[in-house]
C-alpha positions, -999 to 999 in steps of 0.1 A, spaced: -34 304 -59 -68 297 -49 -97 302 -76 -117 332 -64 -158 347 -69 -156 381 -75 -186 405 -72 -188 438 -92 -223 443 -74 -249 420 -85 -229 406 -111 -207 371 -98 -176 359 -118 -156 325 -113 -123 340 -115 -94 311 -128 -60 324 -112 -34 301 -118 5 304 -115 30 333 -104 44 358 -117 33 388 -134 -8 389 -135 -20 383 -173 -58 388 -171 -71 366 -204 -105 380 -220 -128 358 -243 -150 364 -273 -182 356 -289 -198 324 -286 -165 312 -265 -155 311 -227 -126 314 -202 -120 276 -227 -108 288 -255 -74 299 -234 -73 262 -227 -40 260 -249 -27 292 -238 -30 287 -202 -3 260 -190 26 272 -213 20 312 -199 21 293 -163 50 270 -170 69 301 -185 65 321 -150 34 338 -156 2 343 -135 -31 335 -153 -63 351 -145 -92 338 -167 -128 340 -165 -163 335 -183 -172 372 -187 -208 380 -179 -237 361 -195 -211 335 -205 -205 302 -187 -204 301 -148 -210 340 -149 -242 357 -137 -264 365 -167 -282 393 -154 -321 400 -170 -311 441 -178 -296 448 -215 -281 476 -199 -260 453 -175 -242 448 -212 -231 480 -215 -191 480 -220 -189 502 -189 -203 475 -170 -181 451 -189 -147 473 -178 -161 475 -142 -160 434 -141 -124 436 -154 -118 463 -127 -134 443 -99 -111 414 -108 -80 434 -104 -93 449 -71 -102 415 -57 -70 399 -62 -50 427 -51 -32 431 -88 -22 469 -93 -15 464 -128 -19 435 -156 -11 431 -186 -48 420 -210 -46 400 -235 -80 393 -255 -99 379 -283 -130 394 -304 -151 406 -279 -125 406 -253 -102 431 -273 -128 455 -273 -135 452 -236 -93 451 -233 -95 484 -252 -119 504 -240 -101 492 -203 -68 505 -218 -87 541 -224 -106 543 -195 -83 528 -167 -50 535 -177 -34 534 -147 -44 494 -143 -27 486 -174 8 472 -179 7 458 -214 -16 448 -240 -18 419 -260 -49 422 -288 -60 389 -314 -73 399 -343 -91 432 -335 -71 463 -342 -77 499 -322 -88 525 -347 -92 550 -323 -130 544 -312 -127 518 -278 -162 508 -279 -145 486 -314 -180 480 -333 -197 509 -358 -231 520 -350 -255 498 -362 -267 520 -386 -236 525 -403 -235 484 -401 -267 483 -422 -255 512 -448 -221 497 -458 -210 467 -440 -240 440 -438 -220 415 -458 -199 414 -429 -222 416 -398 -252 399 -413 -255 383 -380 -252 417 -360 -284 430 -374 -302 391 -369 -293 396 -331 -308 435 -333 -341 414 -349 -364 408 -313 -357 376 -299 -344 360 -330 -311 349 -318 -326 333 -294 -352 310 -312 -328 302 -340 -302 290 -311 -334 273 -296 -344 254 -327 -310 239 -330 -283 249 -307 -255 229 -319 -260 242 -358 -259 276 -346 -228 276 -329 -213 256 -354 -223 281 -381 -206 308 -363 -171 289 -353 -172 270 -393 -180 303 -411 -152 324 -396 -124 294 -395 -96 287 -419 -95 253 -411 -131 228 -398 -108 204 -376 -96 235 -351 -116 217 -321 -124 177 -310 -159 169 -310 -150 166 -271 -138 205 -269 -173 212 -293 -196 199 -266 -179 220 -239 -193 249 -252 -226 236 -266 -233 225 -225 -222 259 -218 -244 275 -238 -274 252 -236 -272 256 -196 -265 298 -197 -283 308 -233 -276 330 -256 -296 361 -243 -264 375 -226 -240 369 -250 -261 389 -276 -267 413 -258 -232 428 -259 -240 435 -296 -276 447 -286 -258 472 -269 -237 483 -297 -254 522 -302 -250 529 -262 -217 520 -259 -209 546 -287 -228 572 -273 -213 563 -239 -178 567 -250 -179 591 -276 -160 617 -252 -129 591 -259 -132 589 -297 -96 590 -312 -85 586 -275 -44 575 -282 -31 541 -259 3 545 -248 10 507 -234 34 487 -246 8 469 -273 10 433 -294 -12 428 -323 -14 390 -333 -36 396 -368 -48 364 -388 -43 364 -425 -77 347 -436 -102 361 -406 -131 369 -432 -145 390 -397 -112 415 -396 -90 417 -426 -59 418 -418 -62 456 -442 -78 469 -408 -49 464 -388 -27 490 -413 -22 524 -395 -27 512 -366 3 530 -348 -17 565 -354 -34 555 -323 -12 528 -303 21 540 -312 43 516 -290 26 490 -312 41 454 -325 21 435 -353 28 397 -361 5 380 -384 -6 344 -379 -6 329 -411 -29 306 -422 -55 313 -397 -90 322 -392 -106 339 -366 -107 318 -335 -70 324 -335 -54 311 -299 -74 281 -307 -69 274 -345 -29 286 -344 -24 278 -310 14 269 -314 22 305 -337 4 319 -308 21 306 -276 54 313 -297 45 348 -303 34 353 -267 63 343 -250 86 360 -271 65 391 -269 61 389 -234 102 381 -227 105 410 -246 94 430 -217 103 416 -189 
């Protein structure tokens, strides 16, 4: 299958559709793109499976539009949406990462009816599908956490720290929140230091810069209850996500499986990829 722009208005995505089968629509996180699938990608295609990957907006190939509010996850859903509509896919099943789960989730609430299965790394669903607290609760009782949430809040400071030395900034955030230093070549490191050198960092922050709207946005869906078919791949040693926020889970996603990838930070799919890809296709084959 060809690989495809898709417009959701202004907005223009380079849309990676690979294989046959049923649609899986893969959905990155922060600082990553559509790459980090890279070991995903040609196992779900040799197994029979159609792969749908793209940089999400302000990542990568994507448009990076100027607005904050063209951050908003309702915009971020709508890009997800346009994809399906575009390539003529009724239903798919989303499988993200960080950032992506949340979009996957709040998808999942607010689109249903486009949603086969579910397939979530690391982030659980506590019942609020916009995934982060409001920032003020961030600075009252978890800023030991998401230190760097309230830095990208700070002006333009996200972007003249990434300015003063790009490549130390994006290795701080993929070597802080990794089990293991050696998880990508040097080779697989510049890939995403070109992508964000070329694209900045302005859009990719501002997801989190957008953090209070999306709450206030979705609030009509807090405790909203996801009824899809859901897998939960959880790393034991994320210091981002404890794997203590995945318990309960099934209040809210009751047809819900957990697996825990052991020994793993949190750039799961790329530090684990082998526990992954195993849990995946059995997952997956599970359902067919």
């Amino acid at each position: 299958m060809p690989n495809r722009h898709v417009h959701n208005g202004d907005v223009t995505l380079y849309v990676e559709d690979r294989g046959g089968g049923l649609p899986l629509v893969l959905l990155h996180g922060f600082p990553e793109t559509a790459f980090s699938w890279r070991h995903q990608m040609p196992v779900l295609i040799d197994a029979g499976y159609r792969c749908i990957a793209f940089d999400q907006r302000g990542y990568g190939t994507a448009s990076k539009p100027d607005a904050l509010d063209d951050y908003r996850l309702e915009a971020l859903v709508g890009d997800v949406i346009a994809v399906l509509d575009t390539l003529e896919v009724e239903k798919a099943t989303l499988i993200g990462h960080d950032w992506g789960s949340i979009v996957l989730w709040s998808t999942a609430v607010l689109h249903p009816e486009r949603i086969d299965r579910l397939v979530s790394l690391n982030v659980p669903y506590r019942g609020a599908c916009w995934g982060f607290p409001t920032t003020d609760v961030i600075r009252e009782l978890l800023a030991d956490r998401f230190s760097y949430v309230l830095r990208f809040l700070d002006g333009d400071r996200a972007e003249r720290d990434f300015g003063a030395d790009p490549a130390r900034w994006l290795q701080f955030f993929y070597l802080t929140a990794a089990k293991r230093d050696d998880f990508m070549s040097g080779e697989e490191f510049d890939r995403y230091l070109d992508a964000f050198v070329t694209g900045g960092v302005t859009g990719p922050v501002s997801w989190y810069r957008n953090i209070d709207r999306n709450a206030e946005d979705l609030a009509a869906h807090l405790g909203a209850r996801i009824d899809h078919p859901t897998l939960l791949l959880a790393a034991d040693a994320d210091p981002v996500l404890p794997l203590s926020l995945t318990d309960g889970m099934e209040r809210w996603v009751p047809n819900s499986t957990r697996v825990v990838i052991e020994d793993c930070g949190h750039w799961t799919q790329q530090e684990r990829p082998e526990q992954v890809n195993d849990a995946l296709l059995a997952w997956l084959a599970a359902g067919d």
